[in-house]
N, C-alpha and C positions, 0 to 999 in steps of 0.2 A: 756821579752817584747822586742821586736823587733823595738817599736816606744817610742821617749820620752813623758813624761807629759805634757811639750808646747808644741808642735806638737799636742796633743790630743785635748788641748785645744782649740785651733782654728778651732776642727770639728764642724760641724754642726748638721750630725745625726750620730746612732749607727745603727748598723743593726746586729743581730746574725739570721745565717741562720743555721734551725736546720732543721735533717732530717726529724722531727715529727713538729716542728710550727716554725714559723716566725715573729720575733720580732724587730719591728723599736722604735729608741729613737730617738726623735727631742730637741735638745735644748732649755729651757724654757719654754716645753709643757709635758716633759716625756714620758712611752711609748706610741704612740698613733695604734700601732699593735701588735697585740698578735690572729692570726689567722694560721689554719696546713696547712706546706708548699705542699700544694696537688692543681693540675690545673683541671679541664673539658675540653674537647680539641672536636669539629666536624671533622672528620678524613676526612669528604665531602670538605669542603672548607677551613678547617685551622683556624676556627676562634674559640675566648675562649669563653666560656658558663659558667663556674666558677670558684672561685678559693676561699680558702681558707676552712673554717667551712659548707658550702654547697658544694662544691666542694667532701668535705668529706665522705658528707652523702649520696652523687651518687657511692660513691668506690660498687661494687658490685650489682649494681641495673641500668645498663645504658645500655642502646640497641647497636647493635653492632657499630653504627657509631661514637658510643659519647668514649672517654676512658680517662680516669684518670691518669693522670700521677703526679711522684715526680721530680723534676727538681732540690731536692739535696739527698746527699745521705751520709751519715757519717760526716755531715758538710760539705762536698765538693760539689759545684756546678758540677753537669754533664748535664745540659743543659742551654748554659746562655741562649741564646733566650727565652727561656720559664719560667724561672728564672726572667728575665727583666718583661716580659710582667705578670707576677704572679705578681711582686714587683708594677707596676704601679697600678693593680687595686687595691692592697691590700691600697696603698696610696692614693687614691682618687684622682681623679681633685684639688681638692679646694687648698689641703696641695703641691701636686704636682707644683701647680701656684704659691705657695710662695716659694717652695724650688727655684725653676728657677730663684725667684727674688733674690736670692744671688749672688755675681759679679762673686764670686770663692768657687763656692760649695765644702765643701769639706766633706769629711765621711769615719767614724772608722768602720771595721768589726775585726770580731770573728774570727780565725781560727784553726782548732785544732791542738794538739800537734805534732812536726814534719812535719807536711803537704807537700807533697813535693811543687814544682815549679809550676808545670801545676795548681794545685789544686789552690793555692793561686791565680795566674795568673787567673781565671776563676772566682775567687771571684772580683778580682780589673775589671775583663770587666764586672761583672756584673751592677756595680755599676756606672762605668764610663757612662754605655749606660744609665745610669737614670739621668747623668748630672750632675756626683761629676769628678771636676775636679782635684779630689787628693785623694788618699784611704790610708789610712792608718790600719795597720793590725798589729792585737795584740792577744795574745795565748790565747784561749778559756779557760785555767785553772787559768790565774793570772786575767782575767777576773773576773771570779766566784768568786776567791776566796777575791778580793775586792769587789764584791756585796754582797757576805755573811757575812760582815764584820769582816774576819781572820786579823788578823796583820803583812800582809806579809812585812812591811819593818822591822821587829823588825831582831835583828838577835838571832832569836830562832826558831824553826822547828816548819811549819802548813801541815797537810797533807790533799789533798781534791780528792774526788772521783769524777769525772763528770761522770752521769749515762745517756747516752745519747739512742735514739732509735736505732742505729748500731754501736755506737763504746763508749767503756769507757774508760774514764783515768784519771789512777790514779799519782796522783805528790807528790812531798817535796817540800816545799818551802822555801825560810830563804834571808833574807837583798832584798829582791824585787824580788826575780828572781828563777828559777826554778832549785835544784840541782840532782834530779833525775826524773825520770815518766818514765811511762807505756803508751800507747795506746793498747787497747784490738779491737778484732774484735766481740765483745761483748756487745747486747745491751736490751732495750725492748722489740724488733722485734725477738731477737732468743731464750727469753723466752715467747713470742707470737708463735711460731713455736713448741715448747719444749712441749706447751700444748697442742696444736692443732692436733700433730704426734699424743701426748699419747690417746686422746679420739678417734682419727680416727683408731689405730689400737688397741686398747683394746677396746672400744663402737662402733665399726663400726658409730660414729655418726660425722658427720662433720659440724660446725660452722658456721654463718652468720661470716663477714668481721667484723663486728660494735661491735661484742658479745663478745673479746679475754679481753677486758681491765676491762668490769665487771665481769667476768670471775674471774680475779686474786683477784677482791675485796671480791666477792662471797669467796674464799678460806678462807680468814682472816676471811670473818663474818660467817663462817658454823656452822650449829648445833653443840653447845659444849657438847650433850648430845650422839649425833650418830657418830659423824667427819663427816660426810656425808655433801653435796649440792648436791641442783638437777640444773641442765642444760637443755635448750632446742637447738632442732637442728634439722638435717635432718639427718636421716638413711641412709646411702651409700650405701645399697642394695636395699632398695624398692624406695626409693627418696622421703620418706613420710615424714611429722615432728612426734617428736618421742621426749622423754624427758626421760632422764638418772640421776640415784643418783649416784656418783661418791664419794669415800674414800677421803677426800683431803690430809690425809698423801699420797698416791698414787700421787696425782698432787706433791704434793710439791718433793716427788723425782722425776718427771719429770723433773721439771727443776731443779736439782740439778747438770746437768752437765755445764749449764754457770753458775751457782753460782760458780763451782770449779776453773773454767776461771779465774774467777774475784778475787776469792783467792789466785791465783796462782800470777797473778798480782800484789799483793799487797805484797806476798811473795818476791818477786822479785826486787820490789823498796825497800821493806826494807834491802833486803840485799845490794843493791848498793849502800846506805844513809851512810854517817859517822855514827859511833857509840855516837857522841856527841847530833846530831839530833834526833836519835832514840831515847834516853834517855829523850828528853823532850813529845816524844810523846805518853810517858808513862801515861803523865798528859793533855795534849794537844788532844790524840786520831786522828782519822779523821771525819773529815766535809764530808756528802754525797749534792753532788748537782745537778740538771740536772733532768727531766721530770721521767726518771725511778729510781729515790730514794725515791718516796714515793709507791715501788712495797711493796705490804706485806710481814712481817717478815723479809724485807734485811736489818734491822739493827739489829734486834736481832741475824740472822746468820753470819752477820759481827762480832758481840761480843764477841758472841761464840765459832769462828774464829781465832780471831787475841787479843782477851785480851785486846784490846783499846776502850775507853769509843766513842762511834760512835754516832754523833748528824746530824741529818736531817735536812737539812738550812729550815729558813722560806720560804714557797714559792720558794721550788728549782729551778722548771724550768725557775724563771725569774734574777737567779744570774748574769748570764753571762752579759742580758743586762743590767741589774741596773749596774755593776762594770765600764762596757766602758762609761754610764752614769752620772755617780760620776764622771769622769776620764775626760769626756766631759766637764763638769761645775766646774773643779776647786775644784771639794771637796778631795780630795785625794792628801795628801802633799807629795812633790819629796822629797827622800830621796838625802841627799849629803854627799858623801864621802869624805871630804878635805885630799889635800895631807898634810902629813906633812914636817914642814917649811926642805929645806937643812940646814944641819952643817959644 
């Protein structure tokens, strides 16, 4: 953590900006947003038409004037302007008119592991242009792993997977602070790609936009009698709808090449972790958290995997903001390390 506990204290909101949704925490209201970071944009005049959970459900259905954009993208802002102007309507007027009436607005975001300079720097103007006169900015994984409620001050190893829609990472943790991770380029979005290749060039059939995430549910609940589900979709040679039964052992090795990603990942922290650490996560395992850890079967092939007992936080995708939340109101005790006395 890059910022302390009193410092945190004295924010006012939280904001985790995810590539897939967008989550604000107000101070003794809780989250009062949890809608996908996705805008509606008139390419005519510049002006917004939507944003959030409708914004959503125009991806693929909008005339050529209207377009859909993501304004972040692996957690990192890559458009603030459009970023700001998401953020104000997602907040309303009303909450808007109260934040303002703070003298010295101030607010905690998310950012992911390592992030470079620009990255960060694009998170703090984003939030500045909304009237936080101070930002403070704290690692997307000790985040989570306080909202999940791990023990990261204890000094014994927790280990936590953020399953994000373009990037995962995975970390160690012990006495508050982070002793190893991983950032992957690995996320929901390139096992949304993973499947969508496989039916387009073995079914010649291709997708609606809205169809990929019941798609992977469909896997898990398929006929236990045939392995089979059927799919609907559009034929890529006549451009007619057309509906396909599909193997879902077949899907599930589809995307079994970012599964390997994210194994290799995990292989990898573990080899950098002291041998002390490792030892407890014999009994400890990893915490999956983040929007794509309740994907089907990724904790069973995590298991499978790596021999560690893998628990699925409650309500993943809202770790990150509950921990900066907790962190905001003072429920989260600072760890103090006293020196000891000179002799």
């Amino acid at each position: 953590m890059t910022v302390s506990l009193e410092q945190l204290r004295r924010c006012h909101i939280a904001v985790d900006l995810g590539a897939a949704r967008t989550r604000v925490f107000v101070k003794g209201q809780g989250v009062v947003v949890d809608e996908p970071s996705v805008a509606a944009v008139n390419t005519r005049t510049g002006g917004l038409i939507a944003v959030g959970a409708f914004a959503q459900q125009m991806t693929g259905r909008t005339p050529e004037y209207i377009r859909v954009v993501r304004p972040v993208s692996g957690g990192t802002v890559v458009d603030v302007d459009m970023a700001q102007r998401m953020l104000r309507h997602l907040l309303g007027d009303k909450l808007r008119r109260a934040l303002r009436r703070k003298p010295r607005l101030r607010a905690a975001a998310c950012t992911p592991h390592e992030s470079d300079p620009l990255a960060r720097r694009a998170t703090v103007e984003t939030l500045v242009g909304l009237g936080a006169r101070r930002v403070e900015l704290v690692d997307t994984l000790i985040a989570a792993a306080v909202g999940c409620g791990l023990p990261v001050e204890r000094p014994e190893a927790t280990m936590i997977m953020a399953c994000g829609a373009a990037t995962t990472q995975i970390a160690v943790l012990s006495l508050g602070a982070i002793v190893t991770a991983q950032r992957l380029p690995v996320g929901g979005d390139a096992i949304d790609h993973a499947i969508v290749s496989h039916l387009r060039h073995r079914h010649d059939l291709l997708l609606p936009a809205q169809s990929v995430r019941p798609l992977q549910l469909a896997v898990d609940a398929a006929d236990p009698r045939t392995g089979t589900t059927e799919i609907h979709g559009r034929d890529a040679a006549t451009g007619l709808a057309r509906s396909v039964t599909v193997d879902t052992a077949a899907l599930r090795e589809a995307i079994s090449a970012p599964f390997t990603t994210i194994l290799d990942g995990i292989g990898r922290v573990l080899r950098t972790c002291p041998p002390d650490l490792v030892a407890d996560l014999a009994e400890g395992g990893l915490t999956a958290v983040g929007g794509s850890a309740l994907l089907p079967g990724l904790d069973r092939m995590l298991k499978e995997a790596t021999g560690m007992p893998i628990r699925i936080a409650e309500n993943p995708g809202m770790c990150a903001v509950q921990g900066l939340g907790a962190m905001l109101e003072g429920r989260v005790g600072p760890m103090t390390l006293s020196p000891l006395p000179a002799r």
